[in-house]
VMD Tcl script that draws the C-alpha trace (Angstrom):
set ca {
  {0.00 0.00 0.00}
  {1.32 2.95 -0.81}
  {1.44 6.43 1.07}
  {-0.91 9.00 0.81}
  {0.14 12.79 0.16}
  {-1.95 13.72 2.77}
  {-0.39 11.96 5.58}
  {3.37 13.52 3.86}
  {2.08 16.54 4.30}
  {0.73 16.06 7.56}
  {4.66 15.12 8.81}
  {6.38 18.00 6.93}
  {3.98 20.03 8.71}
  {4.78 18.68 12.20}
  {8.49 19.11 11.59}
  {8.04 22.59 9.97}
  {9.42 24.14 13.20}
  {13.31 22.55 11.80}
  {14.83 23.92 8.52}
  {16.17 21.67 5.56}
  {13.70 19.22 6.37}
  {13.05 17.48 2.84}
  {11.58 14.46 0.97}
  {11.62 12.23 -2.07}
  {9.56 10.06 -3.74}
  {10.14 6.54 -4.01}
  {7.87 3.82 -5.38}
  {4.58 5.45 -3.23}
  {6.34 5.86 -0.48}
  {8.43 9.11 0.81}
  {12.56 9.32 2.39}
  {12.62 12.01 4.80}
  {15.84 14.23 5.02}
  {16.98 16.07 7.72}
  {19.93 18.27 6.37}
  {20.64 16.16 3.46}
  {20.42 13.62 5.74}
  {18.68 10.51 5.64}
  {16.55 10.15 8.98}
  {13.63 7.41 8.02}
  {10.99 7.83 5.98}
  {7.00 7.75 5.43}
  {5.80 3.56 4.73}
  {2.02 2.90 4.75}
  {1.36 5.67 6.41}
  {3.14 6.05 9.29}
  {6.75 7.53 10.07}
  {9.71 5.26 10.57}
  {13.18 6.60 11.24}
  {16.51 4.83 11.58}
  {17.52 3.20 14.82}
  {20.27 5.17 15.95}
  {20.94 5.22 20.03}
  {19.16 8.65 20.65}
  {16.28 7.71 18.97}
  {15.75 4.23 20.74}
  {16.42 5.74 24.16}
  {14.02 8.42 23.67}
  {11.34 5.79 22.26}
  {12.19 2.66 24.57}
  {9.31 0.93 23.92}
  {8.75 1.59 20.25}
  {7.31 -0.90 18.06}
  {10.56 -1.87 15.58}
  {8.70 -2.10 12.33}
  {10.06 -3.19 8.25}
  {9.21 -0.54 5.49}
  {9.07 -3.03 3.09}
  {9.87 -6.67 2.68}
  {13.86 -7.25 2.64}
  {14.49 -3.78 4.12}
  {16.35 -3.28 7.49}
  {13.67 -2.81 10.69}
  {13.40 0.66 11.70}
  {11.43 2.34 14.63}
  {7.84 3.60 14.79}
  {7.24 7.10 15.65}
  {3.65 7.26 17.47}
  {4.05 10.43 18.38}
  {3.97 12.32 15.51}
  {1.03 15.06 17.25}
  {4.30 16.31 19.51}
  {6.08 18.71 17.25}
  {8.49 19.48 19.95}
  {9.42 15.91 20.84}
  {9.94 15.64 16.35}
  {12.23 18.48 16.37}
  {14.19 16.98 19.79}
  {14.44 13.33 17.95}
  {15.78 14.81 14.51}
  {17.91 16.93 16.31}
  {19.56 14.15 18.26}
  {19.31 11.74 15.70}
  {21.47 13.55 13.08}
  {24.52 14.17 15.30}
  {24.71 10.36 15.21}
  {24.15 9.70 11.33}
  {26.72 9.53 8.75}
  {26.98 11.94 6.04}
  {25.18 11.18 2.66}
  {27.92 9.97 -0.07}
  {28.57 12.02 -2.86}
  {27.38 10.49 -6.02}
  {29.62 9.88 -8.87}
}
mol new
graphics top color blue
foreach p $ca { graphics top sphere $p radius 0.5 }
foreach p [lrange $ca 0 end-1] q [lrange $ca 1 end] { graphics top cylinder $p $q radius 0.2 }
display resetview
């Protein structure tokens, strides 16, 4: 099932509040950047990031969840309604991330 615009734009609105916040398409589904860097995406409708340490000590009990079959498990965000806890998670989240390769 893919997801719906809708929902998207419900998320980008909830993390307007951070700058460079972006997206891309991919097969119905959306990646979520967080200055150009990848953070987790939109899959069926709900908001997955990567499991980096911040973000699974400040969602402990987190449903781990797979975007799609074969991919790697990432964690549920349930509470998207909390703009301030979003911007606190992405925050912490992209000290911890790598930088996105250059392409060739």
């Amino acid at each position: 099932m893919a997801s719906s615009k809708e929902y998207l734009d419900f998320i980008l609105e909830q993390l307007s509040d951070l700058n460079e916040v972006s997206y891309r398409g991919m097969m119905g589904e959306y990646i979520i950047y967080y200055r150009g860097k990848v953070v987790g995406g939109i899959y069926d409708d709900r908001f997955l990031v990567k499991p980096t340490k911040s973000a699974m000590a400040m969602m402990p009990d987190t449903n781990r969840d797979l975007p799609y079959d074969g991919a790697k498990e990432m964690l549920l965000v349930d509470d998207v309604e909390n703009k301030e806890f979003l911007r606190e998670l992405l925050d912490e989240m992209y000290k911890e991330l790598p930088a996105s390769k250059k392409k060739k």
